[in-house]
MIBA-752268 format. One record per residue (C-alpha): residue in three letters; y negated, x, z. Coordinates in steps of 0.1 Angstrom, whole numbers, plus 2048, in hexadecimal, padded with zeros to 3 digits. Each point is the difference from the previous one (the first is absolute). Layout:
N
ALAYXZ ...
! end
This chain:
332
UNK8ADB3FB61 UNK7DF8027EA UNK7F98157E5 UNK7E28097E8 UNK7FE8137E4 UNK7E48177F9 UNK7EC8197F3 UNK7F9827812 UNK7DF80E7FC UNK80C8157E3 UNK80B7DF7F0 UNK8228027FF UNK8187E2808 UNK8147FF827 UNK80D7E180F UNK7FB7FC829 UNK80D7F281C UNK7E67ED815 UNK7FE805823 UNK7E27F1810 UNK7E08117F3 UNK81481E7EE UNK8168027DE UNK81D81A805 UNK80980C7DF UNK8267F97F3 UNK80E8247F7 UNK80F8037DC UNK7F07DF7F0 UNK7E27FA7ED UNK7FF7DB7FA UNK8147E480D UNK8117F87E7 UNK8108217FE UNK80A7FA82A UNK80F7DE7F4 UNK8188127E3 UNK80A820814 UNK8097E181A UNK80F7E67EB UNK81381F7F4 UNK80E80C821 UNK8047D9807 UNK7E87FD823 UNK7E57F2808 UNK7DB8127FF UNK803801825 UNK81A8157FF UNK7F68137DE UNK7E0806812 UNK81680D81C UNK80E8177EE UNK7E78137EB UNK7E980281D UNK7DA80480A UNK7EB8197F7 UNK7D780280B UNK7E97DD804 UNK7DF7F57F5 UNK7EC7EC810 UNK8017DC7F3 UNK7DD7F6801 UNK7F48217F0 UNK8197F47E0 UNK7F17DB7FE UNK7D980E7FE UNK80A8197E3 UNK8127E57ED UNK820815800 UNK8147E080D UNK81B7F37E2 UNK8117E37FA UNK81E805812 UNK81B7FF7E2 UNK7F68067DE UNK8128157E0 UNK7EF81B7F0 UNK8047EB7E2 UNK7EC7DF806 UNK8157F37E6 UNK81E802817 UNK7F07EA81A UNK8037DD7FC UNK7E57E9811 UNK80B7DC807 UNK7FD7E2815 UNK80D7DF80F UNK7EC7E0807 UNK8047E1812 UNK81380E81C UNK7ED7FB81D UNK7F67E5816 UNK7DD806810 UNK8047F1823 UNK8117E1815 UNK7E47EA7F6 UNK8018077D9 UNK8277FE803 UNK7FE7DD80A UNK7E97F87E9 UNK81480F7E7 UNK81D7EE807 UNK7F27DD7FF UNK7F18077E0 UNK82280A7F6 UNK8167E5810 UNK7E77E67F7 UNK80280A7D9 UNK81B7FC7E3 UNK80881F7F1 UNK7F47F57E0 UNK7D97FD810 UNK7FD82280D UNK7EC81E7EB UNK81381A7F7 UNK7F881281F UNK8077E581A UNK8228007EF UNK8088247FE UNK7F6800826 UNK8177E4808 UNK81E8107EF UNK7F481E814 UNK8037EA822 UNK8217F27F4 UNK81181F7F2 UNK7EF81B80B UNK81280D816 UNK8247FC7FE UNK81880381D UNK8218067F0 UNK7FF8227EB UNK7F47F37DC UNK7E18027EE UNK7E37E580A UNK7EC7F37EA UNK7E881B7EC UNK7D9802809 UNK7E48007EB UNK7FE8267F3 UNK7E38147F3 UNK7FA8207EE UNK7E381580F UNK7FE81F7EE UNK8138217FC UNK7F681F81C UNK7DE8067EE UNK7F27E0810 UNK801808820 UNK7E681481A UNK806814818 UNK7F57F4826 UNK7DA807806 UNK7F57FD7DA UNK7F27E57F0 UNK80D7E77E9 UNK7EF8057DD UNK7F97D47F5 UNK7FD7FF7DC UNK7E27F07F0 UNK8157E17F2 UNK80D7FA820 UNK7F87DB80B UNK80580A827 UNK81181C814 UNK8107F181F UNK81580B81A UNK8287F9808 UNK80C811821 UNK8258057F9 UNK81C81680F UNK8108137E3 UNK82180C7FC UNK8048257F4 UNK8228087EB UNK80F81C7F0 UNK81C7FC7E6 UNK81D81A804 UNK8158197EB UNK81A7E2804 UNK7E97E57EE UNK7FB7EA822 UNK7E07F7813 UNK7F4812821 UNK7E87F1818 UNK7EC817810 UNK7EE7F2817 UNK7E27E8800 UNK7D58037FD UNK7E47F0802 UNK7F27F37DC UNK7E47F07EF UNK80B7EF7E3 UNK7DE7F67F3 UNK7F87E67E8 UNK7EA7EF7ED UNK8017DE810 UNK7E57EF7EA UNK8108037E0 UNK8247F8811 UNK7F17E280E UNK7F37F67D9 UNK8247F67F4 UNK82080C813 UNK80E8117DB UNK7E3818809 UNK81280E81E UNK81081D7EB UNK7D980A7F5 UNK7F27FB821 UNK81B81D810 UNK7F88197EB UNK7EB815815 UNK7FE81D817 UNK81780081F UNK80581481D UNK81880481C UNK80381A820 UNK7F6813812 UNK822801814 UNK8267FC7F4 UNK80E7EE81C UNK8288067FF UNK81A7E280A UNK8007DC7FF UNK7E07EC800 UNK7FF7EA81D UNK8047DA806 UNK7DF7F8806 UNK7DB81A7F4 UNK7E57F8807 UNK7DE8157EC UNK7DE7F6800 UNK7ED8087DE UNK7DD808803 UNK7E27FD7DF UNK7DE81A80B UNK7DF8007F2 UNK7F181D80B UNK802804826 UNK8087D7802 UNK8217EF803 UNK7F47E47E8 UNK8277F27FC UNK81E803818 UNK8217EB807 UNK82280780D UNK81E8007EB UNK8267FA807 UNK81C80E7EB UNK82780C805 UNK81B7E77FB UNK7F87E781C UNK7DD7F97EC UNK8128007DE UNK81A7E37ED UNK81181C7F2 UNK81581E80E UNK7F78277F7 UNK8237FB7F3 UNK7FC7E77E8 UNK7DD80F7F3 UNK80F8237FE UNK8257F17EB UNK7E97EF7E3 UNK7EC81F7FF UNK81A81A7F9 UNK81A7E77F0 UNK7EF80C7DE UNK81081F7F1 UNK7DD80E7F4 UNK7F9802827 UNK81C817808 UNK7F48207EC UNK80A81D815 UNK7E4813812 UNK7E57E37F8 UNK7EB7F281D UNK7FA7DB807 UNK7E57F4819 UNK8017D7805 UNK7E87EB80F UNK8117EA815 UNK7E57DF7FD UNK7DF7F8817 UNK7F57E3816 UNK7E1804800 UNK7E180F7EA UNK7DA7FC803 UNK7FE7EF7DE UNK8107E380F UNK7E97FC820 UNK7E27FF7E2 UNK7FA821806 UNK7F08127E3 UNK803828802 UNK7E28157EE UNK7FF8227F3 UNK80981A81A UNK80D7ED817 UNK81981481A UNK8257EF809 UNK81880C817 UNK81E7F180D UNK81180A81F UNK8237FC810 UNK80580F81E UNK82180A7FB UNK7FA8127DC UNK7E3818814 UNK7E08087F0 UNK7F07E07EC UNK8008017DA UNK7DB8027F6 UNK7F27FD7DB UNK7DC7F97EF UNK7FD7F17DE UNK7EB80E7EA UNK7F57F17D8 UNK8088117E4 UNK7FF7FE7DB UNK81E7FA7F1 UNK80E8197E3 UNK8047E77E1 UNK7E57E67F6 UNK8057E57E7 UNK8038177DD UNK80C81C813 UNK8218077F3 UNK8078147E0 UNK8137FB7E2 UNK81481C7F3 
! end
């Protein structure tokens, strides 16, 4: 099943079922993460919670993406109750890469690697444990609370001491924390976890800088396991003209670390397990235009599709001043 949330045209909040080129409205819920309580209460599934409180009218899809009444498909109506985060180093890009990647790795003492090689061979090594435990953790990021992030269609404000604004075509996971203080996966969504790739690239210790930025992830909820094996294509438009464009793969086949392991060293941290928050985690990219030399320019279009998530997530960036210069803050 896929699910949006989303505005009426009076503005008010419903969450809808998608079926083909129509939303069918969810009787008795405004947002999703109001579905997810009423059915982490009543212990099913949103299939079944869904089931149970029924349709009620449709919309036409296409009519909600050209008002801009699209939203991110789980968020709290307190940002500060939505934690934004991330894992990197997961993924291996493709067969050829892999190899690559192993030589490099078997042909090198531990001691010789950068920090990343390492972390990415502990990944391959421990990643993905077979017998129950804990593997070994992944690199982890913090991206921002709820206030980060826009909604599908809008664009990405870049702020003006932003080196770059890059893309990351992710899958994100979508969680709820229960009544009973334990972590509820939703479903899955597309994401673009943007980032400023230039000043990463500067010194590694600039990674936590080079993350804060905007975000955004939808349109669709997709409910159940991620498969194997995605495959996306992630597109960059200037104007009318495709000017960047590459596949991408992603879900555990493509990764050196289990949704599993990623998901046990994000929520084995008390402060994660706050009843009623939401968490939404990037699960890692293989591939980005920054890397093909790729430079993106003010206005730019990106939009990342996966077949199996429905309609492609689509965002502009846009630069903007930012709120505090140098001098700007006040002394009481």
């Amino acid at each position: 099943m896929r699910l949006i949330q989303f505005e009426t045209v009076e503005r008010n909040r419903a969450v809808g079922v998608v079926e083909g080129d129509t939303i069918e409205t969810v009787s008795g819920v405004r947002t999703m993460r109001e579905l997810a309580m009423k059915a982490i209460g009543k212990s099913v599934s949103l299939e079944a919670m869904v089931a149970e409180l029924g349709r009620e009218g449709s919309v036409d899809y296409g009519e909600l993406i050209a008002d801009g009444r699209v939203l991110p498909p789980l968020d709290h109506e307190d940002p500060a109750h939505t934690l934004i985060a991330g894992t990197g180093l997961t993924h291996v890009a493709s067969a050829a890469a892999r190899n690559q990647m192993h030589q490099k790795l078997g042909d090198s003492d531990d001691e010789s690697l950068s920090d990343s090689m390492r972390m990415f061979k502990w990944g391959l090594e421990g990643g993905k444990p077979a017998n129950g435990e804990p593997g070994v953790q992944p690199e982890w990021f913090y991206k921002g609370d709820g206030s980060i992030v826009v909604r599908p269609g809008s664009a990405y404000p870049v702020p003006s001491f932003a080196d770059d604004m890059g893309e990351e075509p992710e899958v994100v996971g979508l969680y709820v924390i229960g009544e009973d203080g334990k972590p509820y996966r939703l479903g899955f969504a597309i994401g673009n976890e943007a980032t400023d790739h230039v000043m990463e690239k500067k010194n590694y210790l600039y990674l936590p800088h080079s993350k804060l930025r905007f975000c955004s992830y939808g349109p669709e909820l997709r409910t159940g396991d991620l498969p194997s094996h995605v495959q996306g294509r992630v597109s960059v438009r200037r104007g009318n003209e495709v000017v960047w464009q590459k596949d991408f793969p992603t879900g555990e086949d493509n990764m050196c670390h289990s949704l599993a392991n990623l998901e046990y060293h994000h929520f084995k941290y008390d402060q994660f397990l706050r009843p009623g928050d939401v968490h939404v985690q990037f699960m890692g990219t293989s591939v980005a235009s920054f890397g093909d030399g790729f430079k993106t320019e003010n206005g730019d279009t990106f939009e990342i599709a996966i077949d199996i998530f429905g309609r492609p997530l689509v965002n502009a960036i846009e630069r903007v001043d930012h709120k505090v210069p140098i001098g700007g803050v006040s002394v009481l």
